[in-house]
C-alpha positions in Angstrom: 41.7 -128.1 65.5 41.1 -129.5 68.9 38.2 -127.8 70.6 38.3 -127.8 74.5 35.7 -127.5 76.9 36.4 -125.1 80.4 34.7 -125.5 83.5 33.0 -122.2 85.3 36.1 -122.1 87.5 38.8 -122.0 84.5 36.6 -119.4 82.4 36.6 -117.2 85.3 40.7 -118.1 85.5 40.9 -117.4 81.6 39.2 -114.0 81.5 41.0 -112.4 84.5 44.3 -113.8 83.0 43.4 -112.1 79.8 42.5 -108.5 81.9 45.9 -108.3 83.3 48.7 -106.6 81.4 51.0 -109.0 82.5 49.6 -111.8 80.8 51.8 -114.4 79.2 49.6 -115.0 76.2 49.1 -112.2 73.8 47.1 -112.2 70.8 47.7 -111.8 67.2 45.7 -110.6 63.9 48.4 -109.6 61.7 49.8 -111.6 58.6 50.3 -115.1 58.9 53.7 -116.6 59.9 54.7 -118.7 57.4 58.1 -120.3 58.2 60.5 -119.6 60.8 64.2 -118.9 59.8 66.8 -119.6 62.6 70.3 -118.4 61.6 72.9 -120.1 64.6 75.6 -118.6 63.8 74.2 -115.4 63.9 72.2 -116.0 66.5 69.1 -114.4 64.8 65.9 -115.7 64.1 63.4 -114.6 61.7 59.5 -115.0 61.6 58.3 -115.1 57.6 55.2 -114.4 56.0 56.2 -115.7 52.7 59.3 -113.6 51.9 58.4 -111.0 54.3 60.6 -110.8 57.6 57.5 -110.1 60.2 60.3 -110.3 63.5 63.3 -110.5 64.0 65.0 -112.0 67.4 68.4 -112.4 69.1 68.9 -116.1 71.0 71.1 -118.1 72.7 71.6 -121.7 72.2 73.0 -124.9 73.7 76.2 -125.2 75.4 77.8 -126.2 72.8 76.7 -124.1 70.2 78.5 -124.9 66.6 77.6 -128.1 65.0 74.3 -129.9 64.1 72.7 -131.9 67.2 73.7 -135.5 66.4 72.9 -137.2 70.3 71.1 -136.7 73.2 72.9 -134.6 75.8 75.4 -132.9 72.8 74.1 -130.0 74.1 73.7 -128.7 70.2 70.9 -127.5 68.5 69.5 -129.4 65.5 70.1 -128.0 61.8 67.7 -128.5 58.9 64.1 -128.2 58.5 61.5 -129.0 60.8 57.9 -128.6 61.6 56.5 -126.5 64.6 54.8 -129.6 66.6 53.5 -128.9 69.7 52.9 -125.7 72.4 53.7 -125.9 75.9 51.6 -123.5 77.8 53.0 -124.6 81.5 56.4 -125.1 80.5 59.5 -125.0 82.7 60.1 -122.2 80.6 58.5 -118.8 79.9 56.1 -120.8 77.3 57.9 -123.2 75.2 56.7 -123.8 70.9 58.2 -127.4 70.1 60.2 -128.5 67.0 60.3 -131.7 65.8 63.4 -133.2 65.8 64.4 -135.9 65.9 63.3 -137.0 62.3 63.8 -140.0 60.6 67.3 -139.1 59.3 68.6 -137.6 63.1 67.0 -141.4 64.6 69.4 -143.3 62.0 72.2 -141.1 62.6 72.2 -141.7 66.4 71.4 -145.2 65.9 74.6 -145.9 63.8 76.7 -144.1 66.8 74.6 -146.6 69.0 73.1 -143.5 70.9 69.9 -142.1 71.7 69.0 -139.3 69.5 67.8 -136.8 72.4 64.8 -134.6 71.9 62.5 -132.1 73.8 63.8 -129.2 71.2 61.9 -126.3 72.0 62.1 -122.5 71.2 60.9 -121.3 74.8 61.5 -117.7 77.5 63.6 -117.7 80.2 63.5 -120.5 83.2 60.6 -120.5 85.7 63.1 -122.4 88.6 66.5 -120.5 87.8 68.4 -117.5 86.5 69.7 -118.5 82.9 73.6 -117.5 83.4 75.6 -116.4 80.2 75.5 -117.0 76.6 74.2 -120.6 75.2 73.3 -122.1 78.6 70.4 -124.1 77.3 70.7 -128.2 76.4 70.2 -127.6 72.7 67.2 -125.4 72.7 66.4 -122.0 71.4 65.9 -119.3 74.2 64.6 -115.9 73.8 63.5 -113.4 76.2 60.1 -114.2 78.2 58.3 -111.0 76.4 59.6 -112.2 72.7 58.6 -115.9 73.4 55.3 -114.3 74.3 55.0 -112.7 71.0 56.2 -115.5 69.2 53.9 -118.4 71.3 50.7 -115.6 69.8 52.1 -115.7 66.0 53.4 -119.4 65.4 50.7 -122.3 64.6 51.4 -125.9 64.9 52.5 -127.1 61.4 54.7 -123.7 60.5 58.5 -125.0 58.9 60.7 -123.9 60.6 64.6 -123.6 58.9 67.8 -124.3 61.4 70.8 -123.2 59.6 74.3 -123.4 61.0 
């Protein structure tokens, strides 16, 4: 675990963000997610401790929803199993969690269709810049609302599986 070191100025930032009830970043002590279940066809995604459902959310998706992503700018959502890679605390987004596609597999796959594979898959709120219009307006992503990514962004850890299933 990377340790970080705050000056005066962002300590002072930090504790007044966490006073306000409108903080972004919640905190969490229950049990432990374990792996992340996304149904797309359903359009219902599941947080697991073990076989446990902890949460249960509704999404939208890509703008061109059915199908596993296979290139960049498909506009699909990747199916198969993943890691949880990376948090994004000053997203474009409401607070985006990343996913780690491509893999070795999706690279090949869009390197025999001599395209790039895309990437930037993230499970992430609403836009910061715009008004999200419709169902699956994202470019592949997974987008819940802003106070669901906020519970989600306090319960996942880097390293949790995550599950995309058509």
């Amino acid at each position: 675990m990377k340790r970080r070191v705050f000056g005066i100025g962002a300590l002072a930032t930090l504790a007044l963000a966490g006073c306000s009830s409108k903080s972004r970043f919640k905190s969490y002590s229950g049990p432990k997610v374990t792996s992340i279940v996304v149904n797309k066809g359903a359009r219902q995604m599941y947080l697991m401790h073990n076989d446990s459902v902890l949460k249960k959310y509704k999404f939208d998706l890509g703008f061109a929803p059915v199908g596993a992503k296979e290139i960049e700018g498909d506009g699909k959502t990747p199916e198969g199993t993943y890691i949880i890679d990376r948090v994004n605390p000053n997203s474009a987004f409401h607070l985006s969690i990343g996913i780690s596609y491509p893999n070795r597999a999706d690279i090949a796959e869009a390197k025999a269709m001599g395209k790039p594979p895309g990437g930037a898959i993230f499970i992430h709120g609403q836009p910061n810049a715009f008004k999200a219009k419709g169902e699956d307006w994202t470019a592949g992503c997974i987008a819940v609302k802003n106070r669901e990514i906020e519970q989600i962004y306090a319960m996942v850890r880097t390293g949790t599986v995550i599950s995309l299933r058509a």
